[in-house]
C-alpha positions in Angstrom: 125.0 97.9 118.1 123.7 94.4 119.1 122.3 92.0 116.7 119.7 90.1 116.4 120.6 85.6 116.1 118.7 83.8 113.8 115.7 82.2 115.3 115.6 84.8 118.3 112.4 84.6 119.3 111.9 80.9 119.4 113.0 80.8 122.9 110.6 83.7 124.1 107.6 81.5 122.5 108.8 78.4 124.2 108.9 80.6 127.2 105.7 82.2 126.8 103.5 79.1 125.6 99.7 79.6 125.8 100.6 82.9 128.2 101.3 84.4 124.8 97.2 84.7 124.4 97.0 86.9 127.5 98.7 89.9 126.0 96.3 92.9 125.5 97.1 93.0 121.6 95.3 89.6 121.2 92.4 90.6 122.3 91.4 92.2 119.1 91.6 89.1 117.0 88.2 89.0 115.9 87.7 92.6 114.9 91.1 92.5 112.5 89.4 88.9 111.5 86.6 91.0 110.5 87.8 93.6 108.7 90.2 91.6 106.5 87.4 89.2 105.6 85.5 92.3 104.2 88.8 94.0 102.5 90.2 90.3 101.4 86.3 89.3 100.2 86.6 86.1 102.1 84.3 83.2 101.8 83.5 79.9 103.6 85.4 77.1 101.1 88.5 79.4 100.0 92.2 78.7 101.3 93.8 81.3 103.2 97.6 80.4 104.1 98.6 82.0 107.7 102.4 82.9 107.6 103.7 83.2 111.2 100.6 81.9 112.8 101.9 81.5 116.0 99.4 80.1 118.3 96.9 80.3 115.4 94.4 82.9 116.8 93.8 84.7 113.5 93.9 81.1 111.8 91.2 79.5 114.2 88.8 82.5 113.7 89.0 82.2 109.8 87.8 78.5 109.6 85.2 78.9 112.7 83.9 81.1 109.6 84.6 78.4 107.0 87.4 79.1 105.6 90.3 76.3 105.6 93.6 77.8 107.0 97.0 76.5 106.2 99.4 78.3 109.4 103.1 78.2 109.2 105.3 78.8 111.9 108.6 78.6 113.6 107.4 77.5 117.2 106.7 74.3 118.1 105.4 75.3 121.2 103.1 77.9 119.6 101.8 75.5 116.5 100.7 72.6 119.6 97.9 75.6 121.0 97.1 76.1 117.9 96.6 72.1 116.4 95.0 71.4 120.0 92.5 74.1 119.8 91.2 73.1 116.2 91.1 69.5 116.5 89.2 70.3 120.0 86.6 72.4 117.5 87.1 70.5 114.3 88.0 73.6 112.5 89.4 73.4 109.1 92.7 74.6 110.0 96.2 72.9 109.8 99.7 73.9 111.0 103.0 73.5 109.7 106.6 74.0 111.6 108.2 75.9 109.0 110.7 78.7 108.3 109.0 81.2 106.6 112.5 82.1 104.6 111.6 78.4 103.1 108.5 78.7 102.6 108.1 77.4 98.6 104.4 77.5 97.6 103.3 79.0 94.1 99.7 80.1 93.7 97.9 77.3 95.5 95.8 79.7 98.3 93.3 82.0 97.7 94.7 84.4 99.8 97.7 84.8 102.4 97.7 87.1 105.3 100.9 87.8 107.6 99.8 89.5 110.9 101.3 90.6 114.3 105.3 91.1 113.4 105.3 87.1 112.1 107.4 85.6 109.9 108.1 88.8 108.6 109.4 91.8 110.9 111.0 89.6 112.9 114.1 88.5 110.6 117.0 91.4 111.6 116.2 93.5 108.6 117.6 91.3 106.2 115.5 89.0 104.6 112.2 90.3 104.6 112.3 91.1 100.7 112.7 87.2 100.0 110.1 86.1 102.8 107.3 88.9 101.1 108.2 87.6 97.9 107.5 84.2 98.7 104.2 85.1 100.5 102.6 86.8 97.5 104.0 83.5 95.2 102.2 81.5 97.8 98.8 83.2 96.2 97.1 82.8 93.1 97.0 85.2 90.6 94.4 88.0 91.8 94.2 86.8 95.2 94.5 88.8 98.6 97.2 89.7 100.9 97.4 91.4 103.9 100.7 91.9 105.9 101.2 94.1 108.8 104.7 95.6 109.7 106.0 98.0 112.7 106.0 101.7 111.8 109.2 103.3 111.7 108.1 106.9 112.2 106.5 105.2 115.3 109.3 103.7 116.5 111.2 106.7 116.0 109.0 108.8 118.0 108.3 107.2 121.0 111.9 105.8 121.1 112.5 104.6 124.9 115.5 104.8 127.4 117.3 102.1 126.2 116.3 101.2 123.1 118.0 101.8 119.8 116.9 101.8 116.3 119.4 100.9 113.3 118.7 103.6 110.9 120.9 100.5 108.3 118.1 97.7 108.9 115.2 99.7 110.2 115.3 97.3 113.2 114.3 98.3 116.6 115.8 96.7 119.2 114.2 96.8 123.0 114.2 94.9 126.7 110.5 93.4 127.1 109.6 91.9 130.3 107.6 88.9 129.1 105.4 86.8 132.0 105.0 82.8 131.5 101.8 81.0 132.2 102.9 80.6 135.7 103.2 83.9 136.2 107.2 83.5 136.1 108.8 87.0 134.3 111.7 87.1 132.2 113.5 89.8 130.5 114.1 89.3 126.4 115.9 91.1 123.8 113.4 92.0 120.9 114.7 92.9 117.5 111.6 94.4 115.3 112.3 95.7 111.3 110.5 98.6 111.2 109.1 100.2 107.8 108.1 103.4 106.0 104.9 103.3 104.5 106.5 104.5 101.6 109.2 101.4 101.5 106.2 99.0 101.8 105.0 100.1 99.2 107.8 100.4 97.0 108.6 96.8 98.2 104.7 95.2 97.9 105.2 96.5 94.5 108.4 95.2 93.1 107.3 91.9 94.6 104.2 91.8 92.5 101.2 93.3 94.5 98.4 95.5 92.7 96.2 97.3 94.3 98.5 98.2 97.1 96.5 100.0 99.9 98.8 101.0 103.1 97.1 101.8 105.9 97.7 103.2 109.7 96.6 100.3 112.6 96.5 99.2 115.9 95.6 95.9 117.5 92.2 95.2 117.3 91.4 98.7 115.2 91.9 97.6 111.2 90.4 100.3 109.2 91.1 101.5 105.8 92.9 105.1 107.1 96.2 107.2 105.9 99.3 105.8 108.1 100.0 108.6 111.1 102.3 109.1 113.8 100.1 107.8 116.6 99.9 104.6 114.4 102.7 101.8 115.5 101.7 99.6 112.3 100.8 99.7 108.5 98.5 97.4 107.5 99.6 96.4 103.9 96.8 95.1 101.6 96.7 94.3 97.9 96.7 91.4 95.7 99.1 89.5 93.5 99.4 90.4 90.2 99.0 88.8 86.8 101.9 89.7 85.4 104.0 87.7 88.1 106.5 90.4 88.0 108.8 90.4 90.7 108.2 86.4 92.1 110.3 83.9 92.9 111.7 80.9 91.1 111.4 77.6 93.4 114.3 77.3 95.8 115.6 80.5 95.3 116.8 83.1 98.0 116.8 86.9 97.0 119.9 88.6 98.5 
């Protein structure tokens, strides 16, 4: 079974530049914007840190709100949209080209949300414990998180001709036709770590996340709902705990 290289889908963002914000699944950004301001109690002043921000679309609708956004982010060509479009609005919103596997932040934002497959379900199924770890270190003690992840059971399912799913990793691996901004198409290799609802959970926990609420989404439909076959993603919510259980020392990698 093939196998996902580290970095994989740089080249597809270089590729698909500010084409990326044509995709139907963007066009919900404001709802999910909406309903985790509510679930996350978000308020004009607070810090938020966006991990795999790409092109910052969920970052620039947090600080046209207010809130100052700290995005993180692989892709060069993806963290240029996103610094152009906030210094064209003066939004309170900064970008970083980072590897979320080094990302080494303890309890400086108010809250930190990882959205769309970023920085998270996009590592091969192997380092996703260390990067969720890190994220909920990132926050301070009591404050929100909200990760989204691929549903196995979903994946499983609707399985297509020619994809394969690595019951191992939990990694789905498909052929996506992806179209530039100039309309040019190109065929990629996708690798996706797909989850249980169950697993996330287990996982946000030993981590240290309370209040651990796992929920069934779509793009652009964030409601607080049981997961469910027709749902391709769980929306994980909670916030870090006081007891730091389960966080990282600086520097250090969990294997």
């Amino acid at each position: 079974m093939p196998r996902a290289s580290d970095g994989w889908f740089d080249e597809i963002a270089e590729f698909l530049g500010p084409a990326y914000l044509r995709n139907a699944f963007t066009k919900g950004t404001e709802q999910e914007v909406d309903f985790l301001a509510s679930e996350l109690a978000l308020a004009p002043g607070m810090r938020v840190l966006d991990v795999g921000c790409g092109p910052g679309r969920h970052a620039l609708s947090l600080a046209r709100r207010g809130v100052a956004v700290h995005g993180v982010d692989r892709s060069a060509a993806f963290l240029e949209i996103a610094r152009n479009a906030a210094a064209d609005e003066r939004l309170p919103a900064t970008f970083e080209q980072l590897d979320v596997r080094e990302l080494d932040i303890d309890g400086e934002f108010d809250a930190a949300i990882c959205l769309c497959q970023g920085g998270f379900g996009l590592l091969g199924g192997t380092d996703e414990e260390d990067v969720l770890g890190r994220i909920v270190r990132a926050v301070k003690t009591g404050g929100g998180l909200a990760v989204s992840a691929f549903a196995a059971a979903f994946a499983i399912r609707f399985l297509e001709e020619g994809e394969t799913f690595d019951p191992d990793t939990g990694v789905l691996h498909e052929h996506a036709t992806v179209r530039g901004p100039e309309g040019r198409e190109r065929v990629f290799d996708l690798w996706t770590t797909c989850f249980t609802a169950r697993e996330l959970r287990l996982l946000a926990r030993e981590v240290g996340v309370d209040d651990v609420r796992i929920s069934g989404v779509t793009p652009g439909d964030y409601a607080r709902r049981p997961p469910a076959l027709d749902r391709p993603e769980l929306l994980l919510t909670g916030r870090r705990a006081a007891s730091g259980r389960g966080t990282l020392p600086l520097g250090s990698r969990w294997r």
